[in-house]
N, C-alpha and C positions, 0 to 999 in steps of 0.2 A: 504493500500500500504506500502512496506518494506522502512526503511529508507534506503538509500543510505549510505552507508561507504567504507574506506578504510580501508587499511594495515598499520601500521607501526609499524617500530621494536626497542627494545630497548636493553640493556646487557641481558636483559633475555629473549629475544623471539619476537612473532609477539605479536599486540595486533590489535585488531577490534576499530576504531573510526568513529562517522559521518563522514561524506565528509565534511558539512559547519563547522566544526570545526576550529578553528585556534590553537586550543592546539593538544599536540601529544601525544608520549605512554606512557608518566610517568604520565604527570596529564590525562591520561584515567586508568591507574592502580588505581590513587588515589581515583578520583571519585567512582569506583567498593569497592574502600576497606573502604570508610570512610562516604557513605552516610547512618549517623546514625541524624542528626538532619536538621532542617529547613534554619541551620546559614552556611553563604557564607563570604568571604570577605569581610572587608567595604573597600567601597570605598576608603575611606582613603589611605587604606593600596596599592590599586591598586594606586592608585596616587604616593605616596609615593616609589613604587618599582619601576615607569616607571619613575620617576625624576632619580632615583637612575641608570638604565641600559642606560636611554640616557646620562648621563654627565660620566660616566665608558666607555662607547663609545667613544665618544668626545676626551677623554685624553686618550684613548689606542691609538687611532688613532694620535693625538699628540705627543706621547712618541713611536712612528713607530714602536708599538708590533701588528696592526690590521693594515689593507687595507683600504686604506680612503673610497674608495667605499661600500665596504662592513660597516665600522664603522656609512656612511653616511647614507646607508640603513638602520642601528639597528639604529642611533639616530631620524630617520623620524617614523619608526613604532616604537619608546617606546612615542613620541610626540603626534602619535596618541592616545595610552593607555592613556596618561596625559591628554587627552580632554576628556575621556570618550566616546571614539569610539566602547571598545572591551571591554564592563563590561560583557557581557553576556559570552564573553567566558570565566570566572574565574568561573569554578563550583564545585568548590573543598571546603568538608564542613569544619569549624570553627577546629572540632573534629578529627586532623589526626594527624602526625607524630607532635614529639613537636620541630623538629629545625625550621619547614617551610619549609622543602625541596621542600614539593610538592609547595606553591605557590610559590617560587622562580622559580622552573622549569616549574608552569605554563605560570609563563610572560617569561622564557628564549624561551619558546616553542612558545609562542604565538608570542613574537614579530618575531622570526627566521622566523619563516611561513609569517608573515608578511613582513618581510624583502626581504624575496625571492620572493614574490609577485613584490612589488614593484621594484627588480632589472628585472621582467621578467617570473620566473622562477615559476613553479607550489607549492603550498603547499606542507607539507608533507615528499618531498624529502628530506631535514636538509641539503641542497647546492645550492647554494655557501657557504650562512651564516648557522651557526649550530648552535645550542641552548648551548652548553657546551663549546666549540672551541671559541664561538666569541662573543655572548649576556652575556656569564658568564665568559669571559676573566678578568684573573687578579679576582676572586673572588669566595665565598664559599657560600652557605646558610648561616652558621653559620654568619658571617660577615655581610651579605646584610640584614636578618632577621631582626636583632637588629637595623641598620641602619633607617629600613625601618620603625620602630617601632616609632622611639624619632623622627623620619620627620613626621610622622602621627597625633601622638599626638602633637608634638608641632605648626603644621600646624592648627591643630582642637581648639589649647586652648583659641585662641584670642577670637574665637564667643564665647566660653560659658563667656569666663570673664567680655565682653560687656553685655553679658544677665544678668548676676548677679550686674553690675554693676546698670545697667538700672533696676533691682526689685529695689537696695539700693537707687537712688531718687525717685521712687515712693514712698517706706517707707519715704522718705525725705521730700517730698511733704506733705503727710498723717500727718507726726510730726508737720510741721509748720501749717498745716491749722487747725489741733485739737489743738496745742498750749497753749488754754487758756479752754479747756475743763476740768473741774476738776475733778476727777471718784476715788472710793476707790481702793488702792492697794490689793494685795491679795498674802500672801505665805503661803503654807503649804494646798493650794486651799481654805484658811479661810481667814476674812477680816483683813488686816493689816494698812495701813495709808495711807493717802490723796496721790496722786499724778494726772497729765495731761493724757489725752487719749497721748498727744504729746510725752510727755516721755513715755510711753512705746511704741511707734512707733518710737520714735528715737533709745532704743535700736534696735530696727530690722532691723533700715537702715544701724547703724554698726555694724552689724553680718554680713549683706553682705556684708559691704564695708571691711571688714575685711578677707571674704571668697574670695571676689577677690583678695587683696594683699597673700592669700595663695598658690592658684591658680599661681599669676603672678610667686612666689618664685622659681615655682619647674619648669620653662622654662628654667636656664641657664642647668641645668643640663641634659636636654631632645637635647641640642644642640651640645652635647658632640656625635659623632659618629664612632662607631665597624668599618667601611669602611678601608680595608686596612689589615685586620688582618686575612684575610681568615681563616683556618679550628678552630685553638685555637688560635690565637693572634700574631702569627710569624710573617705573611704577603706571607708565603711561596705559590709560582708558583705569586705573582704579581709584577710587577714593582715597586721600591721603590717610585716611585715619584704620581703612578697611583692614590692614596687616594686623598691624597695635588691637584692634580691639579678637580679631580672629589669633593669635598667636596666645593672647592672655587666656580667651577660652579654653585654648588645645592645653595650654601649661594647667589651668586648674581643672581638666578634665582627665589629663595624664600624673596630675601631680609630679610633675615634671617640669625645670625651671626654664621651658624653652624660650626664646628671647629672638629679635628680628638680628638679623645678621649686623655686622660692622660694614663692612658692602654688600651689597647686594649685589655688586656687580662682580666681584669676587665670587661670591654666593651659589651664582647663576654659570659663571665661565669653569670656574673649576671644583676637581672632587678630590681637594687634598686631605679633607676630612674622612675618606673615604680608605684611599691610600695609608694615611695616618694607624686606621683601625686594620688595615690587611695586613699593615706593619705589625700592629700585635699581636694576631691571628697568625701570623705565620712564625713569631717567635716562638710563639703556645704551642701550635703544632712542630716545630723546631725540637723541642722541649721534649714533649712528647714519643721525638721519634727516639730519642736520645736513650728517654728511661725505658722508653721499650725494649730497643733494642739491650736493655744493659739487665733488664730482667731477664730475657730468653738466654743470658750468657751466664750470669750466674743460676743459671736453672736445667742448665745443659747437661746433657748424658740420661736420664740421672746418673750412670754409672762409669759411663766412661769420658766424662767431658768433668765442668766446676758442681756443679749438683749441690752448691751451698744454699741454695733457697729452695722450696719447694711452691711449685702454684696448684691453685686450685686444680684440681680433672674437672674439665665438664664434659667430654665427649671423648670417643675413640679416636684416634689420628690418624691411622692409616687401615687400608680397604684389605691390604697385604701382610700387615705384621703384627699380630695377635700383643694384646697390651701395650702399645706405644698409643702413648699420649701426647698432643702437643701444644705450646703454648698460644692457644687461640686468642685467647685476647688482647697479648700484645700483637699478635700477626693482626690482626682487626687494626688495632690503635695504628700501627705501622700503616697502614693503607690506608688510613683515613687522616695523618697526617699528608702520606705524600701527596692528596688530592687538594687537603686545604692549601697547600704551601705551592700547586699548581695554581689552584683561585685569586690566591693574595699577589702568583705573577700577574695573572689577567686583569688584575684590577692593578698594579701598579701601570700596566699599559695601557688601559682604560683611561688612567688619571693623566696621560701626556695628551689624549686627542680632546682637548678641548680649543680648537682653532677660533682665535680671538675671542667673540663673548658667551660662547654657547660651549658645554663640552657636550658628546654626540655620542657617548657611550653608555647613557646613564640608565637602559634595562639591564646590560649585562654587568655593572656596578651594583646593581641592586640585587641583583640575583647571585653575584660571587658573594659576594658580604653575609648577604639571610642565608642562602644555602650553609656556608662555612660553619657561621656561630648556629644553626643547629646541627649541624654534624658533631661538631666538637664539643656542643652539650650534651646529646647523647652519649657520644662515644666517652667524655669523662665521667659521666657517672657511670656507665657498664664498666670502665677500667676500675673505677674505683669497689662497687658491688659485685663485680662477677671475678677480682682479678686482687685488686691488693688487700681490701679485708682478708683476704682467706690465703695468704701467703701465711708458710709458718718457714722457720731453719732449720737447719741441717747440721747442730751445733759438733757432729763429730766428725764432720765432714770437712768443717773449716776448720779445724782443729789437725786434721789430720795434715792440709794443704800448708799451713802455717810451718809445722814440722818439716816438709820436707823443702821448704821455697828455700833458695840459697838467698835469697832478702835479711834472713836473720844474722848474715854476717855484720847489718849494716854498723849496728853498735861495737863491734870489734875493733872497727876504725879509729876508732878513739882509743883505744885500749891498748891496740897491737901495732898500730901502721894502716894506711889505705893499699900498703903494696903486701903485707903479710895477711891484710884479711882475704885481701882480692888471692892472693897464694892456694888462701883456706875452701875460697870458695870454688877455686877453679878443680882442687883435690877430691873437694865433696862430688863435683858435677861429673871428673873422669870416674870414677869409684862408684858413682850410684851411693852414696850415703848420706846422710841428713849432718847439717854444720855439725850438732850438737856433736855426733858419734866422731866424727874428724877432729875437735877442737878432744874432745874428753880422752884420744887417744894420743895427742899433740904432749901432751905434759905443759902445753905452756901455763894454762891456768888452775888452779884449785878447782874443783869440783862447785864448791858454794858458789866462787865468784860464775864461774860456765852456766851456773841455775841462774845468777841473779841477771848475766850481762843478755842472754837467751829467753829472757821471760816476755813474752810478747805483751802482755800487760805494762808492762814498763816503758815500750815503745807508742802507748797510743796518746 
């Protein structure tokens, strides 16, 4: 059976749309012109655009440039859009124009339709309320785009920084209960000197605590908002006062301290705030890829590799080899960093095409950035719940590694010489034997002093 559609027209013509649509001809042009990949708007950004067109309502209607009627009907269907009433109708892909025109004119399209619904009035018609006359009153893409972009992300940053925060006490957790664990260090992937399972898990828990304070950094500057500067920064065809009173609404409806930009034209031309945040996203995922990787290494073998940590089992590892297990969650976090720290390039190269006062990159800036920080909010709390809670140690393991590392000659150097200890060690390494057994058959030291200079607890 045919779907069912109508008509409707735009500056260039008729265009064919569903009937159950609430979008009209422009985002049906887009839709035709740009369905090259799988990616849609994030939500985010729908949220973010109906916060944006109900409170630009609200104060047009206030500043007597819109019909309160009319204003009260766009500010009820963009309240709709903000609850997640009308996701389905945003089907406009990630890959189209770079100001946003099309999803700006999807929500002007969607809510107008909506709007005339609710005053009575059938979709479709663009009357009473019009998508360009009344939902984009006093405003431009250019303007609303970038707007929509620093209330998205900044709306989005608080869960990921709770999630990072919440992996750094669990590393916090993990440092204080291995605490008194003693295990050889290791640089250059060779054995270097005594230290705690606890210290190296306390570095980990300030890495993150540290990726959160990077993270928190780049929110003032995400709160700084283009509203107001329509096409390059002027503010021309809006009300002077329209920004100021629309920005205070979105701050006390977000409880959020967002504020009009320092320029506007600034504002509008570039997405260094943007940049700013992929900078910290990709140190996060930096970060990430680091302790990942440094858990699968001490967790290796078990038996024949470091095997000084143990991770949780959550699953079989292989199809072929009866009880191998493997460490799924850091190979998770590992690929979900190297994706983020792909993102954070795309948007560092995003953030250069902005040619004179427009940047032209700004769906796929919005969509690196949302996509990222929920990736890497999921994925740190599964590191944290599925991965570092339930790590235990291997205290006889490290124990045993300590024993045999020729590192425990290092305190000898002081004792003997750097070229007598280096002697000791090179004897232990041809021999196959531990310092201890080499030094205690040396006669150079007393037995007491060989316990007290070889106590690995005395090195950390």
């Amino acid at each position: 059976m045919a779907e069912e559609r109508r008509t409707e027209a735009d500056s260039m013509g008729d265009v064919s749309i569903p009937a159950w649509a609430y979008w009209g001809a422009q985002t049906q042009r887009a839709v035709e012109n740009f369905s090259v990949s799988e990616h849609r708007i994030p939500q985010a950004m729908i949220r973010a655009l109906a916060l944006v067109k109900k409170h630009l309502a609200i104060a047009n209607a206030e500043l007597g440039v819109m019909d309160t009627g009319i204003a009260a009907a766009v500010r009820d269907a963009a309240g709709e859009v903000l609850r997640g009433q009308w996701d389905e109708h945003f089907p406009i892909d990630v890959f189209q124009t770079g100001s946003g025109t099309s999803w700006n004119m999807n929500a002007n399209e969607l809510i107008a339709n909506r709007a005339n619904e609710i005053l009575g009035h059938p979709i479709g018609m663009r009357r009473p309320v019009h998508p360009n006359d009344h939902v984009n009153r006093g405003q431009s893409s250019n303007d609303v785009i970038p707007t929509a972009i620093h209330i998205a992300n900044r709306m989005e940053l608080p869960g990921l920084v709770v999630a990072v925060r919440t992996l750094a006490v669990s590393f916090r957790r993990k440092a204080d209960e291995f605490a008194n664990v003693v295990k050889i260090g290791r640089t250059h992937l060779q054995d270097a000197v005594p230290m705690t399972v606890g210290q190296e898990f306390d570095g980990f828990a300030v890495q993150m605590k540290k990726n959160a304070e990077r993270l928190e950094r780049t929110m003032a500057n995400l709160e700084e908002l283009a509203l107001g500067g329509t096409a390059v920064g002027t503010g021309l065809n809006a009300h002077p006062q329209l920004a100021e009173k629309a920005i205070a609404g979105i701050a006390k409806e977000t409880d959020i301290p967002f504020r009009a930009a320092q320029s506007r034209f600034e504002a509008i031309a570039n997405r260094d705030a943007q940049v700013e945040l992929a900078g910290a996203l990709n140190s996060l995922a930096v970060s990430l890829m680091k302790i990942a990787n440094d858990l699968r290494l001490l967790a290796s073998g078990p038996r024949a590799a470091l095997g000084e940590i143990v991770l949780p089992e959550l699953q079989p590892g292989s199809s072929i080899m009866p009880g191998k297990v493997n460490p799924v969650i850091p190979e998770m976090m590992i690929q979900v960093a190297a994706h983020v720290i792909g993102k954070a390039a795309s948007v560092t190269t995003a953030g250069q095409h902005g040619p004179l006062e427009l940047n032209m990159m700004h769906p796929l800036i919005a969509h690196e950035t949302l996509s990222a920080m929920s990736l890497l909010r999921e994925s740190c709390t599964a590191f944290a719940e599925r991965c570092v809670d339930g790590i235990t140690v291997d205290e006889e393991r490290c124990e045993y590694w300590i024993e045999w590392s020729l590192a425990l000659v290092t305190p000898l150097a002081t004792r003997l010489g750097y070229d007598k200890a280096a002697e000791l060690a090179h004897q232990a390494f041809e021999e196959k034997r531990t310092i201890r057994d080499v030094l205690e058959s040396s006669g150079l030291l007393p037995a007491d002093e060989i316990a007290s200079l070889l106590d690995p607890r005395s090195m950390i």
